[in-house]
N, C-alpha and C positions, 0 to 999 in steps of 0.2 A: 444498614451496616456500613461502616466506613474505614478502610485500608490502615493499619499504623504502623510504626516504624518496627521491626523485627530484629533481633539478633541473627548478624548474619552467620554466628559462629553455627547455628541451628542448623543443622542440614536436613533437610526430608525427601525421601526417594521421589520420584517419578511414577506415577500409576501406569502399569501398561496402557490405557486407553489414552493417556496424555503424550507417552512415548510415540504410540501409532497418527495421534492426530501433529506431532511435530514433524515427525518423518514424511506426511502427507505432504504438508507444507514444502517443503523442500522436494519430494519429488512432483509437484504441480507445478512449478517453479521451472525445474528442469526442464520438463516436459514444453511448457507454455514461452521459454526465453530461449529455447532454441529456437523458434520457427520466428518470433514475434520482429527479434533489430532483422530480417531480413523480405522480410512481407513488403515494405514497401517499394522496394529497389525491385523487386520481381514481380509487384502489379506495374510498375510504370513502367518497368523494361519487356520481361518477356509476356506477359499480357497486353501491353503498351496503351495503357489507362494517363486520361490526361493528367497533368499535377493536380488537380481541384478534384476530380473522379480518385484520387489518391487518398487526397485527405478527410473525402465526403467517407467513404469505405471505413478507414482507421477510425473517425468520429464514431461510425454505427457498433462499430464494435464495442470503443468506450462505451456507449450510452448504454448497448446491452448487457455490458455488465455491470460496471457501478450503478447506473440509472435502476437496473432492476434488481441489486441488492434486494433491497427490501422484500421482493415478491420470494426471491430463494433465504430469506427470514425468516418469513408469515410461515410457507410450508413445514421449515423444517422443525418450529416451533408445534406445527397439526399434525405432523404424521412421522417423526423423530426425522435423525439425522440421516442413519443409517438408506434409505431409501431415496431420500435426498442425493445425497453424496455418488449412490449410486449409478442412479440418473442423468446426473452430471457429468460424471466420466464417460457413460456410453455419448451422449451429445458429443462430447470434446473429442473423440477416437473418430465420431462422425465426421466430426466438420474439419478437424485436420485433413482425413482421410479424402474429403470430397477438397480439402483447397488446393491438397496436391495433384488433382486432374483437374480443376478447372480451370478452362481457356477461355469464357465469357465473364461478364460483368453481371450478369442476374447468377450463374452458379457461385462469382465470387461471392455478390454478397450474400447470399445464403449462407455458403460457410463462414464465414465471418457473423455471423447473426449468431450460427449454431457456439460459435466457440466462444462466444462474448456469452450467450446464455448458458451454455454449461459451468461457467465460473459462477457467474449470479444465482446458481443452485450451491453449487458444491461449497463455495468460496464462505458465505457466510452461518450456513451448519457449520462448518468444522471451524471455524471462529467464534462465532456461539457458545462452541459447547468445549471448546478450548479456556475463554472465558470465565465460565461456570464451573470446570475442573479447577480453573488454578484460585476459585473461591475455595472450593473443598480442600484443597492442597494447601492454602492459608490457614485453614481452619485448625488444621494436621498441625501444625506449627511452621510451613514452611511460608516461603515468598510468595504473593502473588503475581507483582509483577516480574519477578525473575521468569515465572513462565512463558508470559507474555515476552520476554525478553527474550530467552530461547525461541518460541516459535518466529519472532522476528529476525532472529540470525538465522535461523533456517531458509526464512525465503529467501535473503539476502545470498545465502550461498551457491540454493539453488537459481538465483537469478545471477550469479557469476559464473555458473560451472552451464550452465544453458547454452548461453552464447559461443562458451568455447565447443560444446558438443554440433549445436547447427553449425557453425565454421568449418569443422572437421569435413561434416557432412556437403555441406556446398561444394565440396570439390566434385564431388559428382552430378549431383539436379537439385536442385527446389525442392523437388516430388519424394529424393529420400529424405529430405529434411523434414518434410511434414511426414511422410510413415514413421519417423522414427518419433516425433512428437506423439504422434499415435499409439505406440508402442507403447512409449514411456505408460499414458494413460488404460493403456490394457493391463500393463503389471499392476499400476495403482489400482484397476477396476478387479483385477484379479484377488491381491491384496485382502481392499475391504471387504471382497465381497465374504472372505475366509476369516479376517480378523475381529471387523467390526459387531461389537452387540446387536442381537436384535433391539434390547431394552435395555437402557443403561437409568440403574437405580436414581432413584432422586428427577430424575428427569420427568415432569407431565405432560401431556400433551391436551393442547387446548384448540378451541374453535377459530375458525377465521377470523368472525363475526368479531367487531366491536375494540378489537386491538388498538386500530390505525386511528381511531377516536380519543382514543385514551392517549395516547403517545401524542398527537399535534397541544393537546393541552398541557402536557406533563413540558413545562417550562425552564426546568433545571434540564431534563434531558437536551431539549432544543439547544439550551445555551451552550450545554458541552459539544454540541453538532457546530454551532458557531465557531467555537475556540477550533475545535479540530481543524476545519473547513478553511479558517484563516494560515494556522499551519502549512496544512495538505498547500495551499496558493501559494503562500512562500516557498516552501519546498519545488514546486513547479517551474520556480525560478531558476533554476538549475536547466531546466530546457529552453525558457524564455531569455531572461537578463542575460545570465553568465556565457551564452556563445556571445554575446555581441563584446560583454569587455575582452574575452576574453583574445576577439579579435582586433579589436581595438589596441589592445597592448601587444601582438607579436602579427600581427596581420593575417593569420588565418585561425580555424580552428579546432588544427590538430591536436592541440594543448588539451584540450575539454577531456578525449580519451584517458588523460593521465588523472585528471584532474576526478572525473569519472571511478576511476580504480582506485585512486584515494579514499573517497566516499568509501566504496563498499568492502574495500580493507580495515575501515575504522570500527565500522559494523561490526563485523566478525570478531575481530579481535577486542573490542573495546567494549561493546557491548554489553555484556556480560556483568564484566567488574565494573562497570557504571552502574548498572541496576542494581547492582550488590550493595554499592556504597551509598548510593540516593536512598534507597529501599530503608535502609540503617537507621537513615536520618531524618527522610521528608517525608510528609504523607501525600498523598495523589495529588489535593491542589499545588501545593507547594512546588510538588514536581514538575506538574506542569511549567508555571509559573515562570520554576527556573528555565524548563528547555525554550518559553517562546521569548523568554530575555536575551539568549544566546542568539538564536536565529534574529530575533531583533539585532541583535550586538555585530553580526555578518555582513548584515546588510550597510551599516554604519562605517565599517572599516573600508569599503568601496567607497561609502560616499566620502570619507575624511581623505580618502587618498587621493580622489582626482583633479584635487589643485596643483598637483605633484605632476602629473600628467605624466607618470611612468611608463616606459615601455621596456622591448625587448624580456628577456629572464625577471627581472626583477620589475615589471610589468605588470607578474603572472602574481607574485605576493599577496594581492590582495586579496585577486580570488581564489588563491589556497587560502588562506584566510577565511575566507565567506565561506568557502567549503566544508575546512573543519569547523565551523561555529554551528553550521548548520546540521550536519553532518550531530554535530553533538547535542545541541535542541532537539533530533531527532530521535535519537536515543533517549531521552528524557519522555517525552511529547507520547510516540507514538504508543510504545507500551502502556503507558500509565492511561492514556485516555480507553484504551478497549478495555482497560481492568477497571477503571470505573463505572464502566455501564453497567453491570450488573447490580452496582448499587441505587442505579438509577431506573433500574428496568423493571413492568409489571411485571408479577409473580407468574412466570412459566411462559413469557412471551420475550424470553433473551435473543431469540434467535430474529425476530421481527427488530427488536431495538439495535442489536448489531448492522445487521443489513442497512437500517434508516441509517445509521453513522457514516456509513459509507453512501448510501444515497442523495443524504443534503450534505452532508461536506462535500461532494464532486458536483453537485448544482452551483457552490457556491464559487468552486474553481473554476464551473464554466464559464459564470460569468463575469469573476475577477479577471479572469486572465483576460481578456477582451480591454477591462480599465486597465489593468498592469500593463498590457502592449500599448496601449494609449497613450499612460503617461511615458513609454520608451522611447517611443514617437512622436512627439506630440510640443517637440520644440521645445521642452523644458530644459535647463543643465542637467547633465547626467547625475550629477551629486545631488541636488533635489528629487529627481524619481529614483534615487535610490535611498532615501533619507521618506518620502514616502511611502515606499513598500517597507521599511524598516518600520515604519508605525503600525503596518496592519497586524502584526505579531504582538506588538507589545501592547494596542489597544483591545486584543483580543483577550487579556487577562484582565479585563472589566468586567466581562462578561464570563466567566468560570462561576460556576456556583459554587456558592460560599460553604457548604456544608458537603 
């Protein structure tokens, strides 16, 4: 089955089960960005963990969730969502719960293992089967990726309204910041455990056995993990490339903050009527296509500018610049690639193909971003590695499956 362009005058409701898994979204969000921008300023200070005991810690958490995607996939594909998601939540109340008292470096990373594996359960069920609603909801006559386009402004919101809650909270300890993450995750574990179906129609459930065989040879699927995975790098950029111009251009980099809240104002607000209007027009490849031209196109306007060698205010142009292109590839990009999988996914094994999407795209970050710091480093003009990260986007739509 493959995505086409819809009348967007067509409006079609929201099934409660679609409502409760966006609302998820946004309160995991909450719960998980309040405790997260300040974890590591309070291992390296009041734990007093070296910088590299720092960043070894924050990595295990990455790997425990992205990396084991997959595995919180396969489950929730064997034994539904609902138990999955469950599971998940108690984990993440746990290991919040235990990062707010620990004062060693074996309890940290324990909690940090626990709360990087409770997303890698919960995270890709309700992505999954987010997915495979907004097939049914297309079906119905409505959008499919506007869904996907909502649950993506959801996290977005909840990953801006997070920060402001753990800040509130720092005025008193660390330790209420993480009960209150905690918190957040007992309402949500409270929540599904009263909202969620036990069985939700149309959904099967299938063996372990034999999945992850089928998927390494299913070659369209791969190639869309490429195209994402190149994305996901570029977008990385954003923590990599853009503090260094952008201290480059005003000499520190306070700017980023502003530049930052840019981003995820664009999100919220923009979001929406982009997916409405592309949705109109382009079908999934297309879509893409467009968003990794823009992010390509981002990258390009840093590198056309630095013969200019601008600073001060009008320094900062270009990477506002790079930011809304990106920022707008993004909206194109990210949606449309999760609403494609299901077309790309064996029959009743969505929740194993989602988590993979997430799995080898963050392999592919890991080990991009290693060449992307390289070529930063690595004595080239700046306008050249940035003219080469601009290729990795737009060479990535060679590789989009053509159907």
């Amino acid at each position: 089955m493959t995505s086409t362009p819809v009348d967007p005058r067509k409006s079609v409701r929201l099934s409660p089960l679609l409502r409760l898994l966006i609302l998820t979204q946004l309160a995991f969000n909450v719960g998980f960005f309040a405790v997260l921008p300040f974890l590591s300023e309070h291992l390296g200070q009041a734990v007093g963990m070296a910088g590299w005991l720092v960043g070894f810690v924050l990595g295990l958490r990455t790997f425990s969730q992205q990396g084991l995607f997959v595995v919180g996939g396969a489950l929730a594909d064997r034994y539904g969502i609902r138990p999955v998601v469950l599971a998940g939540c108690v984990l993440r109340i746990a290991g919040f719960a235990r990062l707010g008292y620990a004062e060693r470096t074996g309890a940290v990373i324990g909690a940090v293992l626990l709360i990087g594996f409770a997303a890698a359960l919960f995270s890709p069920a309700v992505e999954s089967e987010v997915a495979r609603q907004a097939v049914v909801h297309e079906e119905a006559g409505g959008q499919r990726t506007r869904v996907l386009a909502l649950f993506t402004v959801a996290g977005q919101a909840g990953a801006f309204v997070g920060p402001l809650l753990g800040a509130l909270l720092l005025s008193v300890d660390f330790r209420t910041v993480c009960l209150a993450g905690a918190g957040v995750f007992v309402l949500v574990l409270a929540g599904h455990a009263w909202m969620l179906p036990q069985r939700i129609p149309g959904r099967q459930r299938v063996r372990l056995e034999g999945g992850l065989g089928a998927l390494v040879r299913n070659r369209r699927f791969l190639a869309l993990c490429c195209a994402y995975g190149a994305y996901l790098l570029a977008y990385n950029q954003l923590y990599l490339a853009l503090p260094d111009e952008v201290e480059r251009a005003t000499g520190s980099q306070s700017a980023l903050a502003w530049l930052f809240a840019l981003s995820s104002l664009l999100v919220v607000t923009a979001q929406l009527p982009v997916t409405r209007w592309v949705g109109s027009r382009l079908s999934l490849r297309r879509s893409m296509v467009a968003g990794l031209l823009l992010i390509g196109a981002g990258f390009a306007v840093v590198a056309a500018s630095r013969p200019a060698d601008w600073t001060g205010p009008a320094g900062l142009l270009p990477s506002a610049g790079f930011v809304v292109l990106l920022t707008f590839g993004q909206m194109l990009v990210a949606p449309v690639a999760r609403a494609w999988v299901p077309d790309l996914a064996e029959e009743g094994r969505l929740g194993l193909y989602t988590g993979a999407l997430s799995s080898v795209s963050g392999l592919i970050v890991l080990l991009g971003s290693s060449v992307a710091g390289s070529l930063l480093d690595g004595g080239l003009p700046t306008a050249v590695a940035w003219l080469m990260l601009a290729a990795v986007p737009v060479a990535a739509i060679g590789v989009l499956p053509r159907r």
